[in-house]
C-alpha positions as CSV (number, residue, x, y, z in Angstrom):
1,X,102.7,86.4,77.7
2,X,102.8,86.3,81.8
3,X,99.2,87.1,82.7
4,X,99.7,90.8,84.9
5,X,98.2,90.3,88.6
6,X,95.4,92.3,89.0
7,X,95.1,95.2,91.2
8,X,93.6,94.9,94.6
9,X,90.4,97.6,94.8
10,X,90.6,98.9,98.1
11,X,87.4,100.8,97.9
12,X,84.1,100.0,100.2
13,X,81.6,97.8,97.7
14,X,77.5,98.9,98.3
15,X,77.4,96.0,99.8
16,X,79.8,96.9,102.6
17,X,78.6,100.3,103.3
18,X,75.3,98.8,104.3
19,X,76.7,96.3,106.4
20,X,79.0,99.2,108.1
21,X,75.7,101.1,108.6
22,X,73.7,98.0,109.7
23,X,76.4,97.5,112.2
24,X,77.1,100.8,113.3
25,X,73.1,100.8,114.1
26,X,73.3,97.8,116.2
27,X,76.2,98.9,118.4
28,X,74.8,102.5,118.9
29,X,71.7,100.6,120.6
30,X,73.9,97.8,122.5
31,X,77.7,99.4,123.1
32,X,77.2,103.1,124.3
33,X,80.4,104.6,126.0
34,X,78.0,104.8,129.5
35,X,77.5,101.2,129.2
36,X,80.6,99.7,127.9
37,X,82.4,101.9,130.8
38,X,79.8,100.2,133.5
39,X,81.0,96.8,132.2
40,X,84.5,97.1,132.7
41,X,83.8,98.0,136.3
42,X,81.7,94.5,137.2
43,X,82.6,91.0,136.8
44,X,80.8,90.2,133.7
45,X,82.6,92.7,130.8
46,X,81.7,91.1,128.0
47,X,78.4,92.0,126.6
48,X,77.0,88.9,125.6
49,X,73.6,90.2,124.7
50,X,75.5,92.7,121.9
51,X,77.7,89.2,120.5
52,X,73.8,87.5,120.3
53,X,72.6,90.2,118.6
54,X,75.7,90.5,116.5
55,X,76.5,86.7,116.2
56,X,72.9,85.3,115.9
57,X,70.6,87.5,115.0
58,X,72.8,89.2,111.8
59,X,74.8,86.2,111.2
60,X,77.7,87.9,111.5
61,X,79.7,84.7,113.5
62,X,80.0,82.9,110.4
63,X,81.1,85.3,107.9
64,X,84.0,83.2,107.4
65,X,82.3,80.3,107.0
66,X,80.7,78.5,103.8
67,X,77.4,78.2,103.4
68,X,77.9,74.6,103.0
69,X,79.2,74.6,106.7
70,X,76.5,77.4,107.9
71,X,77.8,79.9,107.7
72,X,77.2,83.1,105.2
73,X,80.4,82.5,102.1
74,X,81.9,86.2,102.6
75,X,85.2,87.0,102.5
76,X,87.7,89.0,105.0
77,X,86.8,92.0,103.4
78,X,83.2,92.1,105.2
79,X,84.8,90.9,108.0
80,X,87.3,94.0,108.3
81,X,84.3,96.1,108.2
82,X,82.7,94.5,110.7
83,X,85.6,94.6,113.0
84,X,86.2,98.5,111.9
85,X,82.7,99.3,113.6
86,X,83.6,97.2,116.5
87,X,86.9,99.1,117.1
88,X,84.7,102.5,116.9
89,X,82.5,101.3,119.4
90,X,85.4,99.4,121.7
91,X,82.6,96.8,121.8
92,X,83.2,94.0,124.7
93,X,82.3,91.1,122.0
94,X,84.9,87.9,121.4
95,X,84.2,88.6,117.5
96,X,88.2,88.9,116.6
97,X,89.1,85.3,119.1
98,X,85.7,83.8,118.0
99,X,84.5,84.9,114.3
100,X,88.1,84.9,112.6
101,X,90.8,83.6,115.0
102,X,89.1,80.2,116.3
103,X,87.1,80.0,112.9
104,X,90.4,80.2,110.9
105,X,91.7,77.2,112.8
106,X,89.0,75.3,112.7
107,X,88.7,75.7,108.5
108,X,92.5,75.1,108.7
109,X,91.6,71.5,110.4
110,X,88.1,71.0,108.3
111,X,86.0,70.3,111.6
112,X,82.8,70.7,110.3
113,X,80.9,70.2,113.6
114,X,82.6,72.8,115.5
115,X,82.7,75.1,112.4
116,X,79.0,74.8,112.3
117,X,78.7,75.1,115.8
118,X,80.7,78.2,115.8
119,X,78.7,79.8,112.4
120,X,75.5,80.0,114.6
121,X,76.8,82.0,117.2
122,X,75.5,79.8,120.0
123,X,79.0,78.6,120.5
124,X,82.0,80.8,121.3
125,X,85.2,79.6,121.1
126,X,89.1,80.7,121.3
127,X,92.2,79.6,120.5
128,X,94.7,78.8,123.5
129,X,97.6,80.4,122.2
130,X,98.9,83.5,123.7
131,X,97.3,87.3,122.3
132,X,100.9,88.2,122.1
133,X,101.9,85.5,119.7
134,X,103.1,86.8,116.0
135,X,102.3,84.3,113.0
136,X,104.6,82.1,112.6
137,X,106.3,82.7,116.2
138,X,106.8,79.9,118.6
139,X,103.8,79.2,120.8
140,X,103.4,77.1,123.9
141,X,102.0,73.6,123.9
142,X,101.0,71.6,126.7
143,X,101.6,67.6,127.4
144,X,99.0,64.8,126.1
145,X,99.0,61.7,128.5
146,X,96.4,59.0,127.6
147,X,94.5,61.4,125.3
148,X,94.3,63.8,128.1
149,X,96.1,67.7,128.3
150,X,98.0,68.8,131.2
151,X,99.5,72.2,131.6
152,X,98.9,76.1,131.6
153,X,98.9,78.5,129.1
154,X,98.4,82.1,129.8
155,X,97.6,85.7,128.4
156,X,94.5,84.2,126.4
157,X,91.9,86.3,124.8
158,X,88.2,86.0,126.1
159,X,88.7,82.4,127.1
160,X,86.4,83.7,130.1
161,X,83.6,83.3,127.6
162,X,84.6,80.8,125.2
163,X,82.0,77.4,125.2
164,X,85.2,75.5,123.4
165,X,89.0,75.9,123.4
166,X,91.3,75.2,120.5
167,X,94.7,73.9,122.5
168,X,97.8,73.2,121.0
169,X,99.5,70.2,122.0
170,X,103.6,68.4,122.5
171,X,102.5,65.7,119.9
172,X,101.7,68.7,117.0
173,X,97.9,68.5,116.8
174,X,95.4,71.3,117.6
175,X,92.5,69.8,120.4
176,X,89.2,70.6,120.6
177,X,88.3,71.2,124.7
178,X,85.2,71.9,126.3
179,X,85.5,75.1,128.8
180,X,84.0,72.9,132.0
181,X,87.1,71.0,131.7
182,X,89.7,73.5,132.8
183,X,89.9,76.1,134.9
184,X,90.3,79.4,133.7
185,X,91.1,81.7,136.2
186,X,91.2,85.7,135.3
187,X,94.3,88.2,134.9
188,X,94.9,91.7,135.3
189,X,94.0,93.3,131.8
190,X,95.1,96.3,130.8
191,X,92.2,96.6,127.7
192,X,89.3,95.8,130.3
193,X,87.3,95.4,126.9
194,X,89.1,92.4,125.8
195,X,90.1,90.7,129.1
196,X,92.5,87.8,128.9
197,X,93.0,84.7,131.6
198,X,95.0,81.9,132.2
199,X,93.9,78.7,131.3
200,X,94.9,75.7,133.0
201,X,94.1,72.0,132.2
202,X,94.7,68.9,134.7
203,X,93.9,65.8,132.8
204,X,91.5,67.4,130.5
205,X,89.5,65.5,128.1
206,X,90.5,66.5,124.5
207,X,89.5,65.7,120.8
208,X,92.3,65.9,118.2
209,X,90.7,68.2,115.2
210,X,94.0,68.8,112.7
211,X,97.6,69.9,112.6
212,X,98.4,72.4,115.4
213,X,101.1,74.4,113.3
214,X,99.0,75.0,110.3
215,X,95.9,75.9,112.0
216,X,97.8,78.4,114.6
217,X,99.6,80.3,111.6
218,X,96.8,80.6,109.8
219,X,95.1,82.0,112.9
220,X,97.4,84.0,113.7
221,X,97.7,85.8,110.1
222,X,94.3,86.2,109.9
223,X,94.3,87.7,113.7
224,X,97.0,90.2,112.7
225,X,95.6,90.9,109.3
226,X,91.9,91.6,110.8
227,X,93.2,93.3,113.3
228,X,94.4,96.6,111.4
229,X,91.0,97.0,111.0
230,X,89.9,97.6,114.4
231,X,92.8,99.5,115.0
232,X,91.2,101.4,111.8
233,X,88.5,102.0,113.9
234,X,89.4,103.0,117.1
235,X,91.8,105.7,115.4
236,X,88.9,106.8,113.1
237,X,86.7,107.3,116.1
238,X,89.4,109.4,118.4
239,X,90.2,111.6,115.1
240,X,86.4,112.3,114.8
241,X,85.5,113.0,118.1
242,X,88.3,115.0,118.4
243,X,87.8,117.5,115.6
244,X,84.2,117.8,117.4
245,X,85.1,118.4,120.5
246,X,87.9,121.4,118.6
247,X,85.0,122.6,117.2
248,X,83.0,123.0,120.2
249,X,85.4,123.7,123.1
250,X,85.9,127.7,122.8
251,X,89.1,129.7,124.1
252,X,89.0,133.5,123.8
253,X,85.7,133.6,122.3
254,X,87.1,131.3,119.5
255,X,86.9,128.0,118.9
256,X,90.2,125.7,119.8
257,X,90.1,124.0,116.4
258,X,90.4,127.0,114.7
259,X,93.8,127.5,116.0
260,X,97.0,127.1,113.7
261,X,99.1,124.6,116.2
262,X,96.0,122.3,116.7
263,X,95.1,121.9,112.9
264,X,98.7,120.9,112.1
265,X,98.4,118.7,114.3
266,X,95.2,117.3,113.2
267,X,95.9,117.3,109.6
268,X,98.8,114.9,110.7
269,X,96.4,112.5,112.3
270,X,94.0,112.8,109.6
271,X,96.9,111.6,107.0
272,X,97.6,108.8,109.4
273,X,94.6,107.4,109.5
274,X,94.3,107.9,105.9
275,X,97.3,105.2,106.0
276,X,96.1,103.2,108.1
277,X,92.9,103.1,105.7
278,X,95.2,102.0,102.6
279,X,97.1,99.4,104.8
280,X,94.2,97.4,106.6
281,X,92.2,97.7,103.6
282,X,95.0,95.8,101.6
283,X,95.2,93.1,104.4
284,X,91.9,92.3,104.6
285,X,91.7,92.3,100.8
286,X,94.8,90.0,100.3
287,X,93.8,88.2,102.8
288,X,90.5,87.6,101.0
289,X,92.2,86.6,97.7
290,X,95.1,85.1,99.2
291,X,98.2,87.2,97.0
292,X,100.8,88.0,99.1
293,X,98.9,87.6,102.4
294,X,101.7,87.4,104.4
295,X,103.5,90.7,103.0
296,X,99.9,92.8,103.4
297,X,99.8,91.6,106.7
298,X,103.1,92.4,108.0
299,X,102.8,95.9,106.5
300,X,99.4,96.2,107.8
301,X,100.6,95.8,111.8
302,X,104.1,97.2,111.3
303,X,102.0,100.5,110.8
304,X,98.8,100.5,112.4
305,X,100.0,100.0,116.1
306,X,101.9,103.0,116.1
307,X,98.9,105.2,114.2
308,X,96.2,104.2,117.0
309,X,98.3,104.8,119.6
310,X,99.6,107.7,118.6
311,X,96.0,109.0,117.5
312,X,94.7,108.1,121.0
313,X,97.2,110.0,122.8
314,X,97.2,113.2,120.8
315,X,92.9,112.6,121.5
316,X,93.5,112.6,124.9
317,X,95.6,115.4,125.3
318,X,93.8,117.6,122.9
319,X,90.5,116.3,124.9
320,X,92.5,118.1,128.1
321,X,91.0,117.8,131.2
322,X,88.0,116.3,130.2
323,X,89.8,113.3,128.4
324,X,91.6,112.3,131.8
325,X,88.0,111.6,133.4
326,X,87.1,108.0,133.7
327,X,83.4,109.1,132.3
328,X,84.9,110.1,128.7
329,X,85.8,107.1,126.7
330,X,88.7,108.2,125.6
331,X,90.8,106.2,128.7
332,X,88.8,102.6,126.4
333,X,90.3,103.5,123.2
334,X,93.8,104.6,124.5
335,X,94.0,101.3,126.6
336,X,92.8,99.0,123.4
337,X,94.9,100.6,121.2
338,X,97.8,99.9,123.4
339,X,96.7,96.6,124.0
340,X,96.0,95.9,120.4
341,X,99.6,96.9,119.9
342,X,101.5,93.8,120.9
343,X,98.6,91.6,119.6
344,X,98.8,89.1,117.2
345,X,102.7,91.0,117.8
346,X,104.3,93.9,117.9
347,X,105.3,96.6,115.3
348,X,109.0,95.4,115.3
349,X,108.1,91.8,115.0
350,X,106.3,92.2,111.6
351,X,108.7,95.1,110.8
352,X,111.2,92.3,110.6
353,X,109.0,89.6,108.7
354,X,108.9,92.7,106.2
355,X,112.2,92.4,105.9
356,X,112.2,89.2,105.3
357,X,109.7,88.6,102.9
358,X,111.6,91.0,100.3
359,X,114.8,90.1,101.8
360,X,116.1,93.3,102.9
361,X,118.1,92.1,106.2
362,X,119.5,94.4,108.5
363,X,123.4,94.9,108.2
């Protein structure tokens, strides 16, 4: 008899409750709204002293890692709640490009150097492939001449901070480059939390590390998998606040959450979110035990984009005049959750792998 996969549990283990509150902690003391906002207004919006705290001090960089390379042997699940309190707090830390997208290439390739490197949290890194890419989707390579890279590649996540970039190359391997040897020159962000840049490399001295294909996918999933769950938390956070700022704003003597229109409406955010929950929890979990990763991951962004949008707009509005002030938060979380929305791609983009995966085309 065909042994009956088992279920995937979808509920928060002991374990990662008191890493969510053990986070949570941390970023209350390092990633205040006041702060955060005061960041994205200078030239330095990452906040490097939260990622120490966060990377060296908890161990948190090498989740992903085994403890043979480093790092602490967990799985994606800890890392999704991890990334859920980093979405609540908008925190300006390369955790997603660092922890779990460069990580994931680099235990695609087997570099144990970098890997441990990367596990301590004394090196950043990020992979060179644009924040828009899907899995799976065609990314841009640049030329190898005499073992050295020459060429641009744009729209790249937090490669402002990264200590080492993982490039893509014409010949199909993944390179391993130091950040003094290119020039990485800013770009306009629209999430000033997560700011991207263009990288560009004249003659840069590289070190082949593995097959460029295999790593980036794997990446990528991982990216778009982990990804749900900071979306999970930026939409938990908006739905909170909001029903507390219902419950204290008062019209007519009465407070504005007590009105029929605006608890519809909330209820229908709440069940949303509730979704979301379900969806992110089953990516990080498939991702962990690796059944049908790439199905749990497609479903995953094909409905969280449009949840932490749409919860950060209906925050904003409900937030009325207060919300459209550059002092309130809320103008972080509406901007990462649009940005989030065409990372790693968009809803349609997985919408379609969907499709494919349990071949159901379009007519």
């Amino acid at each position: 008899m065909k042994p009956q996969p088992t279920q995937p549990d979808l509920l928060y283990s002991e374990e990662e409750e008191a890493l969510r509150a053990a986070v949570r902690d941390l970023l209350a003391d390092h990633c205040d709204a006041p702060g955060v906002i005061a960041r994205t207004e200078s030239d330095a919006p990452h906040d490097l002293a939260a990622w120490k705290a966060l990377a060296d001090g908890m161990g948190l960089a090498g989740l992903l890692i085994p403890e043979a390379r480093g790092g602490q042997g967990a799985t994606h699940r800890e890392v999704a709640v991890v990334l859920e309190e980093l979405g609540r707090a908008v925190a300006p830390v390369p955790y997603l490009t660092s922890a779990v997208v460069a990580t994931e290439a680099l235990l695609a390739c087997g570099d144990e150097e970098l890997l441990e490197k990367l596990a301590s949290g004394r090196t950043i890194g990020a992979l060179a492939v644009g924040l828009h890419t899907a899995p799976g989707a065609a990314f841009k390579a640049v030329h190898v001449e005499k073992g050295n890279l020459h060429g641009e590649l744009t729209g790249i996540a937090d490669a402002a901070v990264a200590d080492v970039l993982l490039v893509p190359a014409e010949d199909g391997a993944l390179y391993a480059v130091e950040a003094g040897a290119v020039t990485v020159t800013p770009q306009i962000s629209f999430d000033l939390t997560r700011p991207l840049a263009t990288v560009t490399l004249d003659g840069a001295a590289a070190r082949p590390i593995g097959d460029a294909e295999d790593a980036v996918r794997r990446a990528l999933r991982a990216g778009a998998g982990l990804l749900a769950s900071e979306q999970l938390g930026v939409a938990d956070w908006l739905l909170t606040e909001t029903v507390r700022y219902l419950k204290e704003r008062k019209q007519f003597n009465r407070p504005v959450g007590g009105f029929q229109a605006l608890k519809h409406r909330l209820a229908q955010l709440w069940l949303e979110v509730v979704n979301l929950r379900a969806a992110a929890r089953g990516a990080a979990d498939a991702l962990a035990t690796g059944e049908d990763a790439d199905l749990a991951v497609a479903v995953a962004q094909a409905y969280a984009a449009g949840v932490a949008v749409h919860t950060a707009e209906e925050a904003l509005q409900l937030h009325a005049g207060i919300g459209m002030t550059w002092e309130h938060p809320i103008h972080l979380y509406l901007k990462r959750a649009k940005s989030d929305s065409i990372a790693y791609g968009t809803a349609g983009a997985h919408r379609s792998a969907v499709a494919e995966l349990v071949d159901l085309q379009a007519p």
